[in-house]
C-alpha positions in Angstrom: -9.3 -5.4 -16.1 -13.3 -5.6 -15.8 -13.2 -2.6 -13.5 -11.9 -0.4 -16.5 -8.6 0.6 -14.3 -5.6 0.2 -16.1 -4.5 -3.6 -16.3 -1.5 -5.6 -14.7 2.1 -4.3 -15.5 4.6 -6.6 -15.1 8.3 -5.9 -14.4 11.1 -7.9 -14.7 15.1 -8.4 -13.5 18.2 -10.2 -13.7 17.4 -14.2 -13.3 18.8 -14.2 -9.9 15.4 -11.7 -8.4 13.0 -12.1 -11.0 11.6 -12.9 -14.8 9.8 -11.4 -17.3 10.0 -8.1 -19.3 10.5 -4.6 -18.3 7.1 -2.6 -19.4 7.0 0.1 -21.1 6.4 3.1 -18.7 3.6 5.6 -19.0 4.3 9.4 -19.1 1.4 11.6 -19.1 1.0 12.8 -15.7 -2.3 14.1 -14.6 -4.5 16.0 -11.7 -7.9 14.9 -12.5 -8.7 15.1 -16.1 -7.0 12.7 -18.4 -6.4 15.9 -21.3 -4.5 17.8 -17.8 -1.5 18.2 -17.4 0.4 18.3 -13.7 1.7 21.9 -13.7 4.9 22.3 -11.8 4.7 22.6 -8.0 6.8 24.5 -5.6 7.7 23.4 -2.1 9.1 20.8 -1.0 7.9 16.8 -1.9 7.0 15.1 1.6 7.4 11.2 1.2 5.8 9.1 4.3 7.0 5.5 4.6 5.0 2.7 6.8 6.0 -0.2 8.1 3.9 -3.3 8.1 2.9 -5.6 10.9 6.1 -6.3 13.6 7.8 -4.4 11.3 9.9 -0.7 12.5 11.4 2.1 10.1 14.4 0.6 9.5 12.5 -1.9 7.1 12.0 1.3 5.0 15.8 1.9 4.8 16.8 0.6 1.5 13.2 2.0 -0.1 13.7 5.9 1.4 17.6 5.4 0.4 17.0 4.5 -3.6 14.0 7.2 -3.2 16.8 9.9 -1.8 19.3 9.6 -4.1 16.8 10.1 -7.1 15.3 13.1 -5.3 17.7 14.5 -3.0 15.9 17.5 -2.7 12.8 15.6 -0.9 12.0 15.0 3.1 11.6 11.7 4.5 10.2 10.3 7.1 10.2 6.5 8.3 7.2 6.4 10.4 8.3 5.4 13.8 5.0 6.3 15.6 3.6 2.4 15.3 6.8 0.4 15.8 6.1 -0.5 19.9 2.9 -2.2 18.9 1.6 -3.4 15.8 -1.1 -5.6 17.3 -3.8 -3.1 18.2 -6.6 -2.3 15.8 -6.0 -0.6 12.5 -7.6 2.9 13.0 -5.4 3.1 16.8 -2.4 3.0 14.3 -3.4 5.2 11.5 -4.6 8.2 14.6 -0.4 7.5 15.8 0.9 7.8 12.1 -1.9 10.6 11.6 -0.6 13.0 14.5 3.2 11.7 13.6 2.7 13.4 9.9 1.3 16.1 11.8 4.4 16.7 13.6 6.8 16.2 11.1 5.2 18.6 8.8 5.1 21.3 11.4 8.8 20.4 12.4 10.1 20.5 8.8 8.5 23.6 7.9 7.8 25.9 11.2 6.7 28.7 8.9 4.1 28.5 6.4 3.7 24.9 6.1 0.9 24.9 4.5 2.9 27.0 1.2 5.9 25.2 2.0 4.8 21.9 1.5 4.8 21.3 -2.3 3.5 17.6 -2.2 2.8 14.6 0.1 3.2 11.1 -1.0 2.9 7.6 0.8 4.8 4.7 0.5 3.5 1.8 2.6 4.6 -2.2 3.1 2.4 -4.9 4.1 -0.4 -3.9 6.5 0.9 -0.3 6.2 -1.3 0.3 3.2 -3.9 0.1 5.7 -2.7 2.1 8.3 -2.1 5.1 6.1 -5.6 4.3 4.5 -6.9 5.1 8.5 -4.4 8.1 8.7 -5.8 9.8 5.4 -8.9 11.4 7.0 -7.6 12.4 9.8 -5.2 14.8 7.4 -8.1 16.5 6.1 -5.9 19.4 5.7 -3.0 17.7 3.2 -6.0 16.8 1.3 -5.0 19.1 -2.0 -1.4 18.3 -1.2 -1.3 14.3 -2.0 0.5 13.4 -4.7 1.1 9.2 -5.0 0.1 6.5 -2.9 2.3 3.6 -3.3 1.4 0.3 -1.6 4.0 -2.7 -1.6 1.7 -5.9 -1.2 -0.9 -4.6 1.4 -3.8 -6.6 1.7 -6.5 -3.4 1.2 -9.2 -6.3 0.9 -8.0 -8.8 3.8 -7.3 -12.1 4.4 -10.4 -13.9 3.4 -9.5 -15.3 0.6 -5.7 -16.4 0.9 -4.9 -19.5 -0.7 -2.2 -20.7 1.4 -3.2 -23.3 4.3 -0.2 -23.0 6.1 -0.4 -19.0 6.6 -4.0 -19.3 7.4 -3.0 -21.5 10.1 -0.3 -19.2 11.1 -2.3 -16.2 11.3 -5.1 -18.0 13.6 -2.3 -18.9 15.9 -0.9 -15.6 15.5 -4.4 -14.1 16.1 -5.5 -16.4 19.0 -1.6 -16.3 20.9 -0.8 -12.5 20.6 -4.5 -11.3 20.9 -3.3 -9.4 17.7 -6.4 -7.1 17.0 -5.2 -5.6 13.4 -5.2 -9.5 12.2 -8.9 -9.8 13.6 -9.9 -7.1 11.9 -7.9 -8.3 8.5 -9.4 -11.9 8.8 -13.0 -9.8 9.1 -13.2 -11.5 12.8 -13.7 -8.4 14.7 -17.7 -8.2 14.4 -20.1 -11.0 13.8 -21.9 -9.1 11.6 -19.5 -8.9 8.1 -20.4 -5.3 6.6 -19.8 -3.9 10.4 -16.3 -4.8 10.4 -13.4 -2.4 10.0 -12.0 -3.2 6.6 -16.0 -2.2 5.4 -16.1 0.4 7.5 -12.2 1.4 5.9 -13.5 1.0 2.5 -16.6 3.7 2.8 -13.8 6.6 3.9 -12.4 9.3 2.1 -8.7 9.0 1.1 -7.4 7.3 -2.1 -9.7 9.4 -4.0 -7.3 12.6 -3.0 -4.1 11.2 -4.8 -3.2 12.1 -8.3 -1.5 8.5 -8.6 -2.5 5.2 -6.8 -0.4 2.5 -7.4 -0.8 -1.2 -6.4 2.1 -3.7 -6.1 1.6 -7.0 -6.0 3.0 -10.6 -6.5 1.5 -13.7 -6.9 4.2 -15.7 -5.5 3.6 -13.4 -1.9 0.4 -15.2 0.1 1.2 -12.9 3.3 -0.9 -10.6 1.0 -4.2 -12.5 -1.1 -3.6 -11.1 -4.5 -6.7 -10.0 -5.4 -6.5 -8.3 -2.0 -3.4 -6.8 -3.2 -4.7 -5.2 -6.0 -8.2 -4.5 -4.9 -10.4 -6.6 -7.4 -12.9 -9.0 -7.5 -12.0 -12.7 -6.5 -13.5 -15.3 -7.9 -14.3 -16.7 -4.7 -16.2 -14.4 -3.5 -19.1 -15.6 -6.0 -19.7 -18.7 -3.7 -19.0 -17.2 -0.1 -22.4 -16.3 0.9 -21.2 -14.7 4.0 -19.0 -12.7 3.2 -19.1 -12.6 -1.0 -21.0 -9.9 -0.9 -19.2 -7.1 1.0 -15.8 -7.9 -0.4 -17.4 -7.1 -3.2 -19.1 -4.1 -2.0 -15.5 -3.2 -0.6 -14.1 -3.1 -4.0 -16.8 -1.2 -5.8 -16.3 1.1 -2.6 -12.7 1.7 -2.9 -12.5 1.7 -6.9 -15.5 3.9 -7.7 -14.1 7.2 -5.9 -11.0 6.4 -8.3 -11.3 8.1 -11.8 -9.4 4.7 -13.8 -6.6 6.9 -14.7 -5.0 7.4 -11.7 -5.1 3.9 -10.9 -1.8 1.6 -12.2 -1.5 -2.2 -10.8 2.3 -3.3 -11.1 2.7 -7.0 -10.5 6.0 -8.7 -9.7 6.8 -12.2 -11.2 9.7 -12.8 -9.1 12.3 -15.5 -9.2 13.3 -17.1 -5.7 15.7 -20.1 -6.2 16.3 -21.6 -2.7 13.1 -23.7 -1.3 12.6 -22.8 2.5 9.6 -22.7 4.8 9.7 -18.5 3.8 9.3 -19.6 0.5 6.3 -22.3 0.9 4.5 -19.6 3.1 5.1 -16.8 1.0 7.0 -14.8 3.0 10.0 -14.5 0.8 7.9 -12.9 -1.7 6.7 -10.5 0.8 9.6 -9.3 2.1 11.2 -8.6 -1.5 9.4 -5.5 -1.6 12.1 -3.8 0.9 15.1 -6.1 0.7 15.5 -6.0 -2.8 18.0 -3.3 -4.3 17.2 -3.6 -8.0 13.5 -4.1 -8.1 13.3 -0.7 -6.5 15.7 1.0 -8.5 13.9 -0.3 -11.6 10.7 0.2 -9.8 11.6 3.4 -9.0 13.1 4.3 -12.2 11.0 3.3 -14.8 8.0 5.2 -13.2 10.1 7.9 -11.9 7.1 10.6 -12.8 5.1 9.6 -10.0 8.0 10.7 -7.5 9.4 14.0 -9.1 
């Protein structure tokens, strides 16, 4: 990749789920020097998982279940604090899943939680990334305990530059209809002026940067989430959108340049879907792979199992 972060890693499965070729996985394991080694931690490993837009906990099932019986020793928690309402803006959400971590945290280990807690890890769907991206500063104190932040097609960068007209018609009825805030603010409607609006504003925190690992799923089969968006990188169209061109760029130079390029990892998915259906046209059946399917996170899980030990 241009960005000098590790490049695309593809994965494959069985015909029936997906093609391609199972990649090799890495095994060094590091802390902030490539020549250092993660030394063995004790306490307990924390794993967060966030729902995406109209979404609830039990969409996280089937990912904290394959997690669970890999590391049975772990503590889980299915972030309920967001499922009554999606629709407000981004930064409302991540203060709810902020104070929810909080809690749990404090509920899980009522004495010494701070020595305790070995490590704390995120694993997010859809516009999730984004909410735990607005929770991270607000858990200042975890800062030395995140371990790996995992996002399953979140769309760090927006909606700008989807390709698909029929969800970008969808989500401006959406938007318009519901009065949903969160999709303002991914579509970069929320403030006339582009570098005032949230996602910019998002991009300039502190957060990713705290993470031993930051991993990036994407597909680009899934247009619920752009994938350059996805996988925080440049798009090409940004080059001829005067408007906005500029501070999508500025975003990704503003998320990536906090990132020493070894922690980074992009994973894309080249996924097989048979059946045609309106889910499939739009994308959505793509999307939604990411916490229905069994065996691309057992092999997901599996072949980069050193980022969840």
């Amino acid at each position: 990749d241009p960005d000098g972060a590790p490049g695309r890693q593809e994965i494959g499965a069985p015909r029936e789920y997906m093609r391609g070729t199972l990649a090799e996985a890495p095994t060094p394991k590091w802390t902030g020097s490539s020549n250092t080694v993660t030394p063995p931690r004790r306490g307990t490993h924390v794993f967060i998982l966030v729902h995406g837009f109209q979404g609830q906990a039990f969409d996280m099932r089937l990912l904290r279940n394959n997690l669970a019986l890999l590391y049975p020793k772990a503590a889980f928690l299915c972030s309920t604090a967001n499922e009554s309402d999606t629709e407000v803006e981004v930064e409302q959400m991540g203060a709810r899943l902020a104070e929810e971590v909080r809690e749990f945290v404090q509920d899980h280990f009522p004495s010494a939680p701070q020595s305790r807690l070995g490590r704390l890890s995120f694993v997010c769907h859809s516009i999730g990334g984004l909410v735990a991206r607005a929770a991270l500063p607000l858990l200042a104190e975890f800062h030395e305990k995140f371990f790996t932040f995992v996002s399953f097609s979140s769309p760090h960068l927006g909606y700008r530059y989807t390709s698909n007209t029929l969800f970008r018609t969808g989500l401006w009825l959406v938007t318009k209809l519901r009065q949903a805030k969160c999709l303002e603010q991914l579509a970069m409607t929320d403030h006339p002026e582009p570098s005032k609006c949230f996602l910019s504003r998002l991009s300039k925190q502190q957060g990713l940067e705290h993470f031993q690992n930051v991993v990036l799923v994407s597909s680009y089969q899934d247009h619920y989430a752009p994938y350059e968006s996805a996988r925080i990188e440049s798009s090409p169209r940004s080059r001829d959108d005067t408007k906005f061109g500029a501070v999508y760029e500025a975003m990704v130079q503003a998320l990536l340049g906090r990132l020493e390029p070894e922690r980074l990892m992009r994973v894309d998915f080249n996924l097989e879907i048979p059946e045609t259906s309106l889910d499939t046209i739009i994308g959505r059946a793509a999307h939604i792979q990411f916490i229905e399917c069994q065996i691309l996170m057992r092999m997901f899980f599996q072949s980069y199992n050193y980022l969840f030990e």
